[in-house]
C-alpha positions as CSV (number, residue, x, y, z in Angstrom):
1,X,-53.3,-28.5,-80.0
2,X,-52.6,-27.6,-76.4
3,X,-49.4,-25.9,-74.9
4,X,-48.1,-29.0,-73.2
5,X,-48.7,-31.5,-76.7
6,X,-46.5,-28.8,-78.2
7,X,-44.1,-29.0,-75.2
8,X,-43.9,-32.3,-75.4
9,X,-43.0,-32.3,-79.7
10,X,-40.3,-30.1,-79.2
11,X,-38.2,-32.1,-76.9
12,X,-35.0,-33.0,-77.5
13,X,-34.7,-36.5,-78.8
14,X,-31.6,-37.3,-76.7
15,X,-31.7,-35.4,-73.0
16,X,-35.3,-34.7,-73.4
17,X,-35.0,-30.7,-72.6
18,X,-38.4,-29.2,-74.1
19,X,-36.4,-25.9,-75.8
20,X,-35.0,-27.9,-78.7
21,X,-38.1,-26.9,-81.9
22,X,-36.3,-24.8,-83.5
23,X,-33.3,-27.6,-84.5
24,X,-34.7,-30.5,-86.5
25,X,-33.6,-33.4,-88.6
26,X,-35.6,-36.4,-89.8
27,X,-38.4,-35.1,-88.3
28,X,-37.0,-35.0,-84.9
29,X,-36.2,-32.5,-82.8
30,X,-32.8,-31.5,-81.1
31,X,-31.2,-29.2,-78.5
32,X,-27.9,-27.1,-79.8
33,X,-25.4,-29.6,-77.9
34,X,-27.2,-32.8,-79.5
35,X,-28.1,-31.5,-82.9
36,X,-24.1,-30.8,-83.1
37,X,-23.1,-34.1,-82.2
38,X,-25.7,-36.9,-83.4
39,X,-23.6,-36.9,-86.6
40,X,-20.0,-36.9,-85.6
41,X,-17.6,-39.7,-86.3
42,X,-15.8,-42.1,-83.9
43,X,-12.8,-43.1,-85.7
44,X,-11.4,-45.0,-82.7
45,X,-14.0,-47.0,-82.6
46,X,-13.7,-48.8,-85.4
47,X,-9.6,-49.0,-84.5
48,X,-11.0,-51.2,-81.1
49,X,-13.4,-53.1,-83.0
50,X,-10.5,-54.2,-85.4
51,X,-7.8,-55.0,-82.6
52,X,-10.4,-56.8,-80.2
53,X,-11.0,-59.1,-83.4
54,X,-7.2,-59.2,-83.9
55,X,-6.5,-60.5,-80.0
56,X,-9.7,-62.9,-80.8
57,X,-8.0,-64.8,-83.2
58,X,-4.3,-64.4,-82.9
59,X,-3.5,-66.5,-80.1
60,X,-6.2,-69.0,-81.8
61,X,-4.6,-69.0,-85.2
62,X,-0.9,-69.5,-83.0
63,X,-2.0,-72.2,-81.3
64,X,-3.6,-73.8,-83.5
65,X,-0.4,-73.3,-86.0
66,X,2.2,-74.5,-83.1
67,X,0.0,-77.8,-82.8
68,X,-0.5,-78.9,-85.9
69,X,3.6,-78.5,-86.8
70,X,5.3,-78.5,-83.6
71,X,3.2,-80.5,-80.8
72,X,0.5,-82.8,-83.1
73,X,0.4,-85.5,-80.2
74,X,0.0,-83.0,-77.5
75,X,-3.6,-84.5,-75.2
76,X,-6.3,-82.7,-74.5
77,X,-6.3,-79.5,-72.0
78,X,-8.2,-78.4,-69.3
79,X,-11.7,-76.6,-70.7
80,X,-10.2,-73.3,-68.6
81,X,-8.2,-72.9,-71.8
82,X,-11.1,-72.0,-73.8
83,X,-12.3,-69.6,-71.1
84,X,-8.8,-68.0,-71.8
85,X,-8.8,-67.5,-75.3
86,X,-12.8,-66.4,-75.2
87,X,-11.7,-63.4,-72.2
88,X,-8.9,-62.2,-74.3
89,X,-10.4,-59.7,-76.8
90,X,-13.4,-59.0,-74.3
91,X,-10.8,-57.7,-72.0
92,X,-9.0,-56.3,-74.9
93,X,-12.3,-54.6,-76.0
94,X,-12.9,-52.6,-72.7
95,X,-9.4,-51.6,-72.3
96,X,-8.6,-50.4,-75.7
97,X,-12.0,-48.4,-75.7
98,X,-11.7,-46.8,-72.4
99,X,-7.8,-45.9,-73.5
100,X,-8.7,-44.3,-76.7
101,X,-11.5,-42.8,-75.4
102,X,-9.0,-40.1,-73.6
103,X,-8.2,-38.6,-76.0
104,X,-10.6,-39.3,-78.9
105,X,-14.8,-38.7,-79.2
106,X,-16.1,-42.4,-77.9
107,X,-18.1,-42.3,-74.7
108,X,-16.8,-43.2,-71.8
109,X,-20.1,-43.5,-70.3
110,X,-20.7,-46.2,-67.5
111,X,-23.1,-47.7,-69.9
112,X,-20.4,-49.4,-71.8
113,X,-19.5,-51.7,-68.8
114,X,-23.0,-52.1,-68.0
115,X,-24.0,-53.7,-71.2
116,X,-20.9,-55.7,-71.2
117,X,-22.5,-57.5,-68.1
118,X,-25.6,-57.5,-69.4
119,X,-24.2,-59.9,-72.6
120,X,-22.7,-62.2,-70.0
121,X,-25.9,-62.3,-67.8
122,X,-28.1,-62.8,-70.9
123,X,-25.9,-65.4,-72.4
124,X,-25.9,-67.8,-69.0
125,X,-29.4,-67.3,-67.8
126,X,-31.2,-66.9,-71.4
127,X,-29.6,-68.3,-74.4
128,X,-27.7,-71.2,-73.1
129,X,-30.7,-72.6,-70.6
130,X,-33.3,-72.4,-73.7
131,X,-31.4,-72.5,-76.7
132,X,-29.0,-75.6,-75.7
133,X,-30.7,-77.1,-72.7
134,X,-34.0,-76.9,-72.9
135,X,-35.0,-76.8,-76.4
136,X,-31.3,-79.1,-77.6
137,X,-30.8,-77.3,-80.9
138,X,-27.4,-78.6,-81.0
139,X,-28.3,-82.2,-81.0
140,X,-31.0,-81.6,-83.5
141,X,-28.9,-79.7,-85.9
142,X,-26.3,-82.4,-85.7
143,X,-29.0,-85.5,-86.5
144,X,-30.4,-83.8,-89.4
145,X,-29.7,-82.8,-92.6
146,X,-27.4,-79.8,-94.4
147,X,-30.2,-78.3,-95.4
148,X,-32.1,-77.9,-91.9
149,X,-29.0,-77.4,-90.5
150,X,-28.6,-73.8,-92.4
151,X,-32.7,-73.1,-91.9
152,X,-31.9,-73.7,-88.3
153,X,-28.9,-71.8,-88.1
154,X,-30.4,-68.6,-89.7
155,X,-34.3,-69.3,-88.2
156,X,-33.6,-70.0,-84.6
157,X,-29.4,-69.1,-84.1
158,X,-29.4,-66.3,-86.1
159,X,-33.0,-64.5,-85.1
160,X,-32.5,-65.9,-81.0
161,X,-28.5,-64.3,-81.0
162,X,-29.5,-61.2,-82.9
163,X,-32.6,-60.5,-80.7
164,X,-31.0,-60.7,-77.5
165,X,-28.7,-57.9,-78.8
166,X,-30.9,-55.7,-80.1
167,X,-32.9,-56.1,-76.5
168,X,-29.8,-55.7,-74.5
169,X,-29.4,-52.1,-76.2
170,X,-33.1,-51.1,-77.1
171,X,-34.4,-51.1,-73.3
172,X,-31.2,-50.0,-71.5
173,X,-29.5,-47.6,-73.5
174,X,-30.8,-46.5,-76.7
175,X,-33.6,-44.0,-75.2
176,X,-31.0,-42.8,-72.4
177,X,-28.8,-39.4,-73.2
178,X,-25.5,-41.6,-73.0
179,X,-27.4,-42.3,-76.8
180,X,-25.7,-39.1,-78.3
181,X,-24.1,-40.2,-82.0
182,X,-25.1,-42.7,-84.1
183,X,-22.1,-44.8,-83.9
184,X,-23.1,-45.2,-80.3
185,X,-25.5,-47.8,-81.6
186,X,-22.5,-50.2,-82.9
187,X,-20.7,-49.4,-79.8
188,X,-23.0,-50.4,-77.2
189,X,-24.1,-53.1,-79.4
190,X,-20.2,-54.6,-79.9
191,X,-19.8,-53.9,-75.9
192,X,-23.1,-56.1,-75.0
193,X,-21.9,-58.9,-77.9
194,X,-17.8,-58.4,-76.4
195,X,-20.0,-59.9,-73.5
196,X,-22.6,-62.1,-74.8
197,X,-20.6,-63.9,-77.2
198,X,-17.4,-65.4,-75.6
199,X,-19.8,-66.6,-72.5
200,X,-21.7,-68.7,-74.9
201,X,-18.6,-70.3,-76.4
202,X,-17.2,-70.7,-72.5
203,X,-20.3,-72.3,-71.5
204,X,-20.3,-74.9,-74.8
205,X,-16.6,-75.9,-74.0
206,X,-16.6,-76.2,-70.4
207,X,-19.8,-78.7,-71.7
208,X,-17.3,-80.2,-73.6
209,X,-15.0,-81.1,-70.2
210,X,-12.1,-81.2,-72.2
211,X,-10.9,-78.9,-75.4
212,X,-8.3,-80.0,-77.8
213,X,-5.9,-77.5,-78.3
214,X,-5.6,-77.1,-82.3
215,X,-9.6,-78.2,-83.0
216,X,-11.4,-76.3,-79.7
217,X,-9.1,-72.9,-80.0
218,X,-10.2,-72.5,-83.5
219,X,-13.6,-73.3,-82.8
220,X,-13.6,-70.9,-79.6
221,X,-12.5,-67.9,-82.0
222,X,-15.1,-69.5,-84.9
223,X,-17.7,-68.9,-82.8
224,X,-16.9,-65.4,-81.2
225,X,-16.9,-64.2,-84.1
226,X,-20.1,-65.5,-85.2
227,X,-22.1,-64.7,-82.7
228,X,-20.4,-60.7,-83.1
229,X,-21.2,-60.9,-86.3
230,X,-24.9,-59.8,-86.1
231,X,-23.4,-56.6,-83.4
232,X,-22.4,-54.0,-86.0
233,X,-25.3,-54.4,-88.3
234,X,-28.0,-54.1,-85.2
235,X,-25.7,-51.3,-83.8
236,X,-26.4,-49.4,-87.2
237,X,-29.7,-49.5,-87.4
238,X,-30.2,-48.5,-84.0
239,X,-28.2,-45.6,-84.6
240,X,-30.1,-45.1,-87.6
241,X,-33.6,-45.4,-85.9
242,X,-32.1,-43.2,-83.1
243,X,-31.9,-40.0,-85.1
244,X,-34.2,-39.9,-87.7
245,X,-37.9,-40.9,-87.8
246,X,-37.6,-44.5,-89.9
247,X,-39.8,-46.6,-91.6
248,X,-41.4,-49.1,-89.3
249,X,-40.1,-52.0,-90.8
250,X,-36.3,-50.6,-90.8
251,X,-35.3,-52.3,-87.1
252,X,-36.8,-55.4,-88.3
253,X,-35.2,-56.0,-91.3
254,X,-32.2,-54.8,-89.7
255,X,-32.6,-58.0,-87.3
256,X,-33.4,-59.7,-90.2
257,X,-30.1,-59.1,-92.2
258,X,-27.8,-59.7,-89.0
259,X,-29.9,-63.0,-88.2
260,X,-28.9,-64.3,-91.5
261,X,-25.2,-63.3,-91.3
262,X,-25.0,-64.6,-88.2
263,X,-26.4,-68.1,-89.1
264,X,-24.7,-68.1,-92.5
265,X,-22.0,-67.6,-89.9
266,X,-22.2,-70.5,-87.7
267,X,-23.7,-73.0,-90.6
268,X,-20.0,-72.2,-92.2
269,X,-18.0,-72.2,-89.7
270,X,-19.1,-76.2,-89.3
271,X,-19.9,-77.3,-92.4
272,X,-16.7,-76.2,-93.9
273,X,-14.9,-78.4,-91.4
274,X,-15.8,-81.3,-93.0
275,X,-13.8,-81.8,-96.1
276,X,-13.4,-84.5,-98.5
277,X,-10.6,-86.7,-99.1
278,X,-11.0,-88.7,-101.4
279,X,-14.1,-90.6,-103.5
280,X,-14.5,-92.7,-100.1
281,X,-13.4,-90.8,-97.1
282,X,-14.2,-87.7,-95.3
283,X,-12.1,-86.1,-92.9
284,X,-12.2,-82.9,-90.5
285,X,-10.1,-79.2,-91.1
286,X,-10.4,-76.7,-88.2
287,X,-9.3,-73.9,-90.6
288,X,-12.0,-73.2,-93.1
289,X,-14.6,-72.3,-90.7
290,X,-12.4,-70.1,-88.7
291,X,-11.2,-68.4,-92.2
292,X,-14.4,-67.8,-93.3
293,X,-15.9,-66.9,-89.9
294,X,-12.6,-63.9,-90.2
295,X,-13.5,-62.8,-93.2
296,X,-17.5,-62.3,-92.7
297,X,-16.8,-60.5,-89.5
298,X,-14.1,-58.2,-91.3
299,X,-16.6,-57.5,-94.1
300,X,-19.3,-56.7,-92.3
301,X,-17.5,-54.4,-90.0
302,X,-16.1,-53.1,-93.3
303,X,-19.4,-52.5,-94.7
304,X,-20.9,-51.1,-91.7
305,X,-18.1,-48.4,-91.0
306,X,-17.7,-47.4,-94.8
307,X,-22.0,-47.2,-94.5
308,X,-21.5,-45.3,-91.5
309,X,-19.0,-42.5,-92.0
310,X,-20.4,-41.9,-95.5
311,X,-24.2,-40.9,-94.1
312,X,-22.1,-39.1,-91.3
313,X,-20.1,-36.6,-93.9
314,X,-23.8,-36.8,-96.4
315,X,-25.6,-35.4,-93.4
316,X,-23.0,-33.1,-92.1
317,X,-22.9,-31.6,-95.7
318,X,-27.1,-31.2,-95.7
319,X,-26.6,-29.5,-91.9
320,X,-24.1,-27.3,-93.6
321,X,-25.9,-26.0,-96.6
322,X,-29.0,-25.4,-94.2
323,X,-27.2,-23.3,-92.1
């Protein structure tokens, strides 16, 4: 093997500086600086993720709450409502990260805004135009039956959404050095979705022209949710795939698993709308979807963060016996 194939081997995995053989870990190679930090935990972040949620579907749940008891004949408002409640906990998001970040480990890297855009950009020039314009999945899904509804939730929602996050942080950030801990993966990720998922639901209301208050700001915070749902699994196995030398089906059946949550998501978050009344009438409930659209997001941020910190401390543990 020639001197520059070993050269190139021994580069670090995250700034690339060609002095890093001698520190290794799942067969890939590390400077001092990076080997020390690919492991460390973010606690903050996980704090941000949790209040961001908490500002999504606060002023939702309230509204919807003061409707239904205190205004139930109120008319519908101005679709720029929706565009509130969908900008609350994306603006929540960046500040609460960037504030934490003073004086805790989370990046502060000009990445994080970047991505942000990038969610918006992809949502209104990509998803929206193909998904709901050009191929009309929503007017499919609602003339056929339950069961094609929740193929096409998980086979075309879930794969289309949870693609378009892994791309957003695959080919801008995860081969960068702001990449320098695996929970960066679940942070860019969530920072690109904080972006990409409340301009989807904008986008659907303002097609809408008008949103009633009680019905459209529980759907608004319904479907932010879902469409976040698929941005801490993706963000994990990105992380994951970041540091250690993976199988090559890991990324794709970590695509796989947030497609499905995220159309399990979204079939839910309708279908559980629509409740029955009694042996001959149906009738329509805002708050099941939006309950059950809370509690998969919680759980799988749950999951992810408990999954997280636990191969953190495992793999600080094996660094430490090692050394």
């Amino acid at each position: 093997m020639s001197h520059m194939n070993m050269l190139e081997e021994t580069r670090c995995t995250v700034c690339q500086r060609s002095d890093a053989g001698h520190r290794t870990y799942g067969k890939r190679h590390f400077c001092d600086e990076h080997f020390a930090a690919f492991s460390q935990d973010t606690p903050s972040l996980w704090r941000a993720a949790i209040l961001a949620i908490l500002f999504a579907v606060a002023p939702a749940i309230g509204l919807g709450i003061a409707t239904q008891f205190f205004f139930p004949h109120l008319q519908p408002v101005s679709p720029w409502a929706a565009f509130i409640l969908a900008t609350i906990p994306s603006a929540a998001w960046i500040l609460i990260v960037y504030r934490t970040s003073r004086t805790t480990g989370i990046n502060r890297s000009s990445s994080l805004p970047t991505l942000f855009v990038a969610g918006i950009l992809v949502a209104a020039a990509i998803s929206r135009p193909l998904l709901f314009e050009l191929i009309g999945i929503e007017a499919w899904l609602g003339a056929t039956t339950a069961a094609n509804r929740f193929l096409g939730d998980i086979l075309v929602h879930g794969f289309f959404h949870s693609f378009m996050l892994y791309a957003i942080v695959r080919y801008l950030v995860w081969q960068t050095p702001m990449f320098t801990r695996r929970s960066d993966g679940i942070l860019y990720t969530l920072s690109a979705a904080w972006g990409y998922a409340p301009m989807l639901v904008i986008l659907t209301t303002f097609n809408f022209g008008q949103l009633a208050l009680q019905s459209g700001s529980l759907f608004v915070a319904s479907r932010v949710l879902a469409y976040l749902v698929p941005a801490p699994i993706i963000g994990f196995f990105l992380g994951r795939n970041r540091f250690e030398d993976m199988p090559v089906y890991y990324l794709s059946a970590g695509i796989a698993l947030a497609a499905f949550l995220c159309g399990l998501t979204l079939y839910a978050g309708t279908e559980l709308n629509n409740i029955r009344l009694n042996l001959a009438q149906d009738g329509y409930s805002p708050w099941p979807g939006l309950v059950f659209s809370i509690v998969t997001t919680m759980g799988v941020l749950a999951a992810v963060a408990g999954l997280m910190t636990r191969h953190n401390s495992l793999t600080r543990a094996r660094l430490h016996l090692e050394a």
